[in-house]
N, C-alpha and C positions, 0 to 999 in steps of 0.2 A: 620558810625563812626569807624574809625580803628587805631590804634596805633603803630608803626613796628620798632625795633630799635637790632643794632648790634652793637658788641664790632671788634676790631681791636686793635693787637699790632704790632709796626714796633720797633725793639731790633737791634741796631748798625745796621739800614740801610737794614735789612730783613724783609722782609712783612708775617705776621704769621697769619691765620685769625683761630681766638679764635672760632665763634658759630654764629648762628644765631635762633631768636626767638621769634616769633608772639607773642605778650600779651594780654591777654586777657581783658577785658573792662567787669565792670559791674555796673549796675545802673546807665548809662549814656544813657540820652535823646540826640537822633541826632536830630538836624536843618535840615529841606530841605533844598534844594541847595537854593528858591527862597527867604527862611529869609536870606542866610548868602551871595549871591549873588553881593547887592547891595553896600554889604563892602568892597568888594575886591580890588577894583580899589584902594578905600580910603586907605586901609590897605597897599597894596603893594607899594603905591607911598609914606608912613609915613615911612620914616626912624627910625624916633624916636621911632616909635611902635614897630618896631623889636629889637633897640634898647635897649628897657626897658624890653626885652622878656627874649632877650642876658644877660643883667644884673639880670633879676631874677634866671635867673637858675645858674649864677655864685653864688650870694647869697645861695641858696638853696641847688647848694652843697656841699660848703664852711659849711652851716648849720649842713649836714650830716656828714661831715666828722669830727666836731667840737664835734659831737653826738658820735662817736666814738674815741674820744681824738687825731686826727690826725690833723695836722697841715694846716694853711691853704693855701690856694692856692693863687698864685698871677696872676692877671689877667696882660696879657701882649698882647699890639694892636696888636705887628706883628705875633705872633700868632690868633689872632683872625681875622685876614683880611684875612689867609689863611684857616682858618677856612670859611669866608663868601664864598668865592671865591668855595670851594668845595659842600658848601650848594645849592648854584645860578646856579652852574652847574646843578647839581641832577635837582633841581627845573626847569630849563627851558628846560631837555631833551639832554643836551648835554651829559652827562653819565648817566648810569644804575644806580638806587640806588643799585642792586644787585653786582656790578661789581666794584668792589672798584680800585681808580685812586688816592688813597691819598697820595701814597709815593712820588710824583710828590710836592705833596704841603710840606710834610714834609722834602726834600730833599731843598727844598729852606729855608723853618725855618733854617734848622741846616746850612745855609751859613750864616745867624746874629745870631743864636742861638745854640755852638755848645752843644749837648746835647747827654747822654748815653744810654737814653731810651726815647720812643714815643709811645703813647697808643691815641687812640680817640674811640670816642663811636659816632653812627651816627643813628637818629633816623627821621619818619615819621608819622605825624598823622592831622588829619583832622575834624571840625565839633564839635571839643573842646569850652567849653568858656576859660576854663585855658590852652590853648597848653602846655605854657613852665613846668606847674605844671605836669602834664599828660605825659609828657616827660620823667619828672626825676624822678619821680614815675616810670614809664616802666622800666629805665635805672637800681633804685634799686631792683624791683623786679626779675631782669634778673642779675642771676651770674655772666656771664660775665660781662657786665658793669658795674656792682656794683664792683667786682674785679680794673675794672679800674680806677671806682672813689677812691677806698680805697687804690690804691696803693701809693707807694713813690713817687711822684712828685712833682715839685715845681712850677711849671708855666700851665697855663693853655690860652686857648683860644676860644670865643665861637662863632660861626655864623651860624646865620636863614634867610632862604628866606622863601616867599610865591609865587605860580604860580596862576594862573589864575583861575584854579579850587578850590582856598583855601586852598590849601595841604602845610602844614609846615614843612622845611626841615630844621633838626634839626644836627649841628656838634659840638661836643666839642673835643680839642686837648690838652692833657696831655702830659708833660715835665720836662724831669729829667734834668736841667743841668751838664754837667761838672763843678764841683765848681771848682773857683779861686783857682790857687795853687802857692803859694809864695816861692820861697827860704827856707825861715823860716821853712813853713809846712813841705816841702820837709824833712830838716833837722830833723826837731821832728819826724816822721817816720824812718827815719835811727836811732833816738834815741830808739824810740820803740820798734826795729827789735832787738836792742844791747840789751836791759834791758829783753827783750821774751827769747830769746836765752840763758842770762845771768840765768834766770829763772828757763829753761828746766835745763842746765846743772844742776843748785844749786842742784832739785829734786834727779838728779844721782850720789851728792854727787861729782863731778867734781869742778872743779878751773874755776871762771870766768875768760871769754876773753876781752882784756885791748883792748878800742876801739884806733886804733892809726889814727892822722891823714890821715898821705902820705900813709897808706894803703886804706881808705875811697876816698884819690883823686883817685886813680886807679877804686875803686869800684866802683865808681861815672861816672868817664869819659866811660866804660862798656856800665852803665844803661841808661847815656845820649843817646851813640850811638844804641843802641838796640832801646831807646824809637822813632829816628828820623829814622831810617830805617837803619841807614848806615851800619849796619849789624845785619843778622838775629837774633832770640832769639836764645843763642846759648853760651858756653865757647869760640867763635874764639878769638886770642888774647889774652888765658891766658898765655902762656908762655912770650909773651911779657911783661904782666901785672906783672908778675913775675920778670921779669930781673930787670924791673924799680922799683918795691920795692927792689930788694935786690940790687939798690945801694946805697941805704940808710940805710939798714937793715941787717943783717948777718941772714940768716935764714939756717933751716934743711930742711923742707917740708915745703908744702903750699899747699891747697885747695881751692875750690870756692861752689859756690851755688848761681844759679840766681834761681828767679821765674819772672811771667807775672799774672797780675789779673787786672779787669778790675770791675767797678758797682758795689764794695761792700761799705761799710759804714765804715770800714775797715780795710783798703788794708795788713797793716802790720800783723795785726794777720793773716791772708788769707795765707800770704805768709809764715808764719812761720808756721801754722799747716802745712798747706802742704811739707814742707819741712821733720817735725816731722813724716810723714805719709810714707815718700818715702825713700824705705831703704840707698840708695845711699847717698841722702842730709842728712838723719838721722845721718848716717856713719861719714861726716865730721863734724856736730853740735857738736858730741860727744867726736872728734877726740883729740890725744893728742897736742894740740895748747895752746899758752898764747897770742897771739893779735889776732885781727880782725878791719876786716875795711869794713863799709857798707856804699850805697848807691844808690840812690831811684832816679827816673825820670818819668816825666809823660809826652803825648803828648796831644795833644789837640783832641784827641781823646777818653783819658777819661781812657788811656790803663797807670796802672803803670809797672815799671819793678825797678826790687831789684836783686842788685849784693852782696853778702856776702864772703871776701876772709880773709881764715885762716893761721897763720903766726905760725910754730912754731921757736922762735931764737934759735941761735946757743948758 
């Protein structure tokens, strides 16, 4: 009777392998092969059995993580069919349990699901009456996987085979998506960035910066273009950015300040400490300016990026 399970995280499309580690088993009576035998056929050809195997460990830890005031998980089919698919492989010999083939499966999720982060945990064990119980017991008694179950995601997927010998091949697939991001939100982050900054300055005893529109358009159409590729992360195009504010505007100087952050909970404070942190950007947060004009873009990738541009008028 043996029990064997490993964590895995794949982080924006890079395969990271976290640990690997045998758990130990105690008090557990093994079945000879010739009691448990006769089920196998039965078992393997019952869908529904794995079925309700799949759903108990969804339950269970959904349960744990409830145990620890963490939110629960949503089970979702197209993940879990990629989940099956990598189980059935293991199980029939077509891949190594040791040799992990999953970012094949996770590369297809994130074409209907596109998602910031991806963790699975994938386990083996055999001669159990409770496989799926036995599983996720392993799963919390191992750091690493217990890491994976406790972390930030919101979607999950889970699929078991069994091969001939009785050996149950256990995957579950954690996902973080990209949340939906609206106009609106967009705009309440550029709000954010304004009242932070408005913030820092107050502490220095400084004059708050008057958010102006036609300077936020320029900031914006920036963050657009950086977030779609069309130009790198980068000031290109501030002087341009420049000319087209001051034909609206009479201005003395003018500054800017981009950042880029990706998979925080967030993004705006991310960007404004960092800015606080970096003497340069620091340099202009504090600068003698009375407008500013920000804004925010994300791509479906999950990447924001914040254009910050200071106006002092004439």
């Amino acid at each position: 009777m043996f029990n064997f399970t490993y964590p895995l995280i794949i982080i924006l499309g890079m395969l990271l392998f976290v640990g690997c580690s045998p758990l130990p088993n105690k008090n557990l009576t093994t079945p000879t092969m010739n009691d448990f035998a006769p089920r196998l056929g039965l078992i393997a050809s019952n869908s529904r059995y794995l079925t309700d195997l799949e759903q108990s460990i969804y339950q269970q830890i959904n349960q744990y993580r409830q145990s620890r005031n963490l939110p629960p998980l949503k089970l979702d089919t197209r993940i879990s069919q990629q989940a099956k698919i990598y189980s059935e492989r293991i199980a029939n010999g077509t891949i190594n349990f040791k040799n992990n083939r999953l970012e094949e499966r996770l590369q297809i999720i994130k074409e209907e699901i596109p998602y910031q982060m991806a963790t699975a945990n994938v386990s083996f064990n055999q001669g159990y009456a409770e496989p799926a119980t036995q599983t996720v017991q392993g799963w919390i008694r191992s750091s690493g996987n217990r890491q994976n179950i406790e972390g930030d995601f919101d979607l999950t997927g889970i699929g078991i085979s069994i091969n001939d010998q009785g050996e149950y091949y256990f995957t579950q697939i954690f996902i973080k998506e990209v949340p939906v991001i609206t106009a609106a939100s967009l705009r309440n982050l550029e709000q954010q960035v304004h009242r932070q900054v408005n913030q820092y300055r107050k502490s220095l005893n400084l004059p708050p910066l008057r958010l102006d529109s036609r300077i936020s358009d320029q900031s914006r159409i920036h963050s657009q273009w950086m977030a779609r590729g069309e130009v790198p992360f980068s000031h290109d195009g501030f002087n341009r950015r420049v000319r087209e504010i001051g034909q609206n505007i009479s201005y003395r100087s003018a500054a800017e300040n981009v950042a880029f952050n990706q998979g925080h909970s967030d993004p705006a404070t991310v960007a404004v400490k960092g800015w606080i942190k970096s003497p340069g950007h620091h340099k202009n947060m504090v600068g003698y300016f009375d407008l500013t004009g920000i804004g925010v873009s994300r791509n479906n990738k999950g990447e924001y990026y914040f254009t910050q541009i200071f106006i002092k008028q004439r």
